[in-house]
N, C-alpha and C positions, 0 to 999 in steps of 0.2 A: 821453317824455310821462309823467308823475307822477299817480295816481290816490290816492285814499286809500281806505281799507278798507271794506266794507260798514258801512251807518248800523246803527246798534242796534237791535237786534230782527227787521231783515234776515234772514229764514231760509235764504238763499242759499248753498248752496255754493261758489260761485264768485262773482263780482263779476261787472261788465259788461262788459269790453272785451275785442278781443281783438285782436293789434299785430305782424303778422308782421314781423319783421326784414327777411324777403326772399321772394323768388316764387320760380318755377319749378322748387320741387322736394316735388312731392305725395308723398303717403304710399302706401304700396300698398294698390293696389283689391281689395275685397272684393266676395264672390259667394256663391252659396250651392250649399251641400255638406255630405256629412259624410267626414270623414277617419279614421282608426286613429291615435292618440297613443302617443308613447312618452312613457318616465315619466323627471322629471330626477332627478340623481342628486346634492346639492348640494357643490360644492366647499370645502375645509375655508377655501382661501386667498381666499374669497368673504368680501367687506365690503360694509359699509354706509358712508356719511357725510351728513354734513349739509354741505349744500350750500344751506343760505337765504342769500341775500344779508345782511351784515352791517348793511343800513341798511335797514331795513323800513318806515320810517316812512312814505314815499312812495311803496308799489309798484304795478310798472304789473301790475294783476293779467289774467286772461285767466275767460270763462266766457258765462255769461247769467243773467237773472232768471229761479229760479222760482215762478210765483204761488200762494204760500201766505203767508198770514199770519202773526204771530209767534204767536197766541193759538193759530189751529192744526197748525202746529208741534210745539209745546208739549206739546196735547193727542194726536198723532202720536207723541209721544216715549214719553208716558207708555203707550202702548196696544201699544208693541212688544211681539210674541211672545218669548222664551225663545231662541227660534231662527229668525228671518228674515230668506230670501234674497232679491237684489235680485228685483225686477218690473220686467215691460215693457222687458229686455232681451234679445238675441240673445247668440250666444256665435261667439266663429270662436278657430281655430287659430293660437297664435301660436310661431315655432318660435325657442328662445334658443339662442345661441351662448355657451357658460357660458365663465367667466374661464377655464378651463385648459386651454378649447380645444374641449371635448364639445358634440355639438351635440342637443337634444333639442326634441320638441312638445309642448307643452302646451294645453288649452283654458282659455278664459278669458270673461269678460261682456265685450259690447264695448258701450261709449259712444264715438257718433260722430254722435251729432246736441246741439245745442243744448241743448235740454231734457235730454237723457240725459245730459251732463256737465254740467250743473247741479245736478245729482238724486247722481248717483253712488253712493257708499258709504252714504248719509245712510241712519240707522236700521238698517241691516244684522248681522246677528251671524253670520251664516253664510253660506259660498258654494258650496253644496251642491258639486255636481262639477266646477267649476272651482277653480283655483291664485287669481284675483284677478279685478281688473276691469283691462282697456286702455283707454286715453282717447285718441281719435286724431283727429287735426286738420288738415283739406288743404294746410296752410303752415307752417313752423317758426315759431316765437313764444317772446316772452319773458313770463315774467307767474305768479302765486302759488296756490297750494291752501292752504286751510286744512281743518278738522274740527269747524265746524259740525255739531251734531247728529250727531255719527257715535260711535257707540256703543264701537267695537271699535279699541282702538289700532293699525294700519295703517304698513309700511312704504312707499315709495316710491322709484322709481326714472324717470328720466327718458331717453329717447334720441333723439338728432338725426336728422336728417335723412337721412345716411350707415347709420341702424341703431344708432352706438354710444351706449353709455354714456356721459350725459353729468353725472351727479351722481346723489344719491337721501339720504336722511334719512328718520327714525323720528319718527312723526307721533302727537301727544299726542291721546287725547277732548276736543273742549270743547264741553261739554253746558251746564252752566251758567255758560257766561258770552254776553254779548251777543254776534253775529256779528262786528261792528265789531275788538271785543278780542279775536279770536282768533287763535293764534298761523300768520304766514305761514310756507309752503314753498317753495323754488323752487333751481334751480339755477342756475349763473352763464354759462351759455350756451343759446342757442335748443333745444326741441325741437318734434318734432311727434307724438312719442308717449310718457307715462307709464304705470307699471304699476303699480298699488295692489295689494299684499298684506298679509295678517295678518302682524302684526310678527314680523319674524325671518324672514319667507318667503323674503327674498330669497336669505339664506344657500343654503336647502334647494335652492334653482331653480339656483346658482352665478351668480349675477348679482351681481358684483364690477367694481372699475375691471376694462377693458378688453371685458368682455360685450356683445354685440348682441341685439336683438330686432328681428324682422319678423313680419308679419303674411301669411299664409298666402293667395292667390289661390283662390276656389272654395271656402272652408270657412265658412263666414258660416251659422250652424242656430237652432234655434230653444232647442237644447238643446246639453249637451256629446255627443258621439259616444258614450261610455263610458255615461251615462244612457239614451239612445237604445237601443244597444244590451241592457241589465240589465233593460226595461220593452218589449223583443220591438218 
């Protein structure tokens, strides 16, 4: 199925649909808890690629509507702070398995509803004591992110169903141009989890071809554990 891009002035992160390839293989469940992280350590032989499909013109994208306007949007954009971290999300533990084989935990923002992966990075500049945001989805899927409204140029990476690595690309601002025209991301296989970092993070994490990421049972806070702990 063939979607085309957000209409113009569309404030959306994401588009509307969303098109699992296939069932029966959920993502792991989250709960809540606070854990001890250890710190990643990045590997040198850690890459990036771009992995957008080569014909963008028709992509089956993945998301929801968020209800905001283009006008305030706009007005939203202009009134950012200096330094603003996401709101109205939780954070859990997610633990990578880096390309050269180490394995480490990190905290991170999780979007895992609707709205909250609609919203995502939009307006962001900083992510206080988390590495990124994870976008997690009950079913693997095919479909696009773009940088709507997102202030802060953003790596990307994507992982299936199995945990691995299955593409990632370095994601441009596009603040002034219409939604519609902004440039798609995607990889060429399903996933059911991406991890949005400040470009170049993925290096530092070691999340290169062959890396895993999972999502940690029982660690679901309202904070990172490390902030938790530094404010008693």
């Amino acid at each position: 199925m063939s979607l085309e891009p957000p209409a113009a002035g569309d404030p959306r992160r994401w588009a509307d649909l969303i098109v699992p390839p296939r069932s029966g293989a959920p993502w792991t469940a989250i709960a809540a808890a606070v854990v001890v992280l250890a710190a990643c350590s990045g590997g040198s032989d850690a890459s990036t690629d771009s992995s957008a499909p080569s014909d963008a013109s028709g992509p089956t994208t993945v998301g929801e509507p968020t209800p905001v306007s283009g006008t305030e949007a706009e007005a939203e954009a202009e009134a950012v702070p200096a330094a603003r971290q996401p709101e109205g999300f939780s954070t859990v533990t997610a633990r990578i398995t880096e390309t050269d084989g180490d394995v480490c935990e990190v905290c991170v923002w999780l979007a895992d509803t609707p709205e909250e992966r609609g919203r995502g990075l939009m307006f962001v500049t900083d992510l206080g004591d988390a590495v990124g945001m994870v976008f997690a989805f009950d079913e693997p899927l095919i479909g696009s992110f773009y940088m709507f409204q997102t202030p802060t140029p953003l790596s990307i990476a994507w992982f299936g169903a199995d945990g691995e690595r299955v593409g990632s690309a370095d994601m441009a601002p596009c603040l002034d141009t219409p939604a519609g025209e902004c440039p798609l991301y995607s990889p060429d296989a399903p996933y059911d989890l991406a991890l949005e970092v400040f470009e170049g993070g993925l290096d530092d994490l070691g999340i290169g071809p062959g890396a895993r990421l999972e999502l940690l049972d029982g660690t679901e806070a309202e904070r990172c554990p490390l902030a938790v702990d530094a404010t008693g």
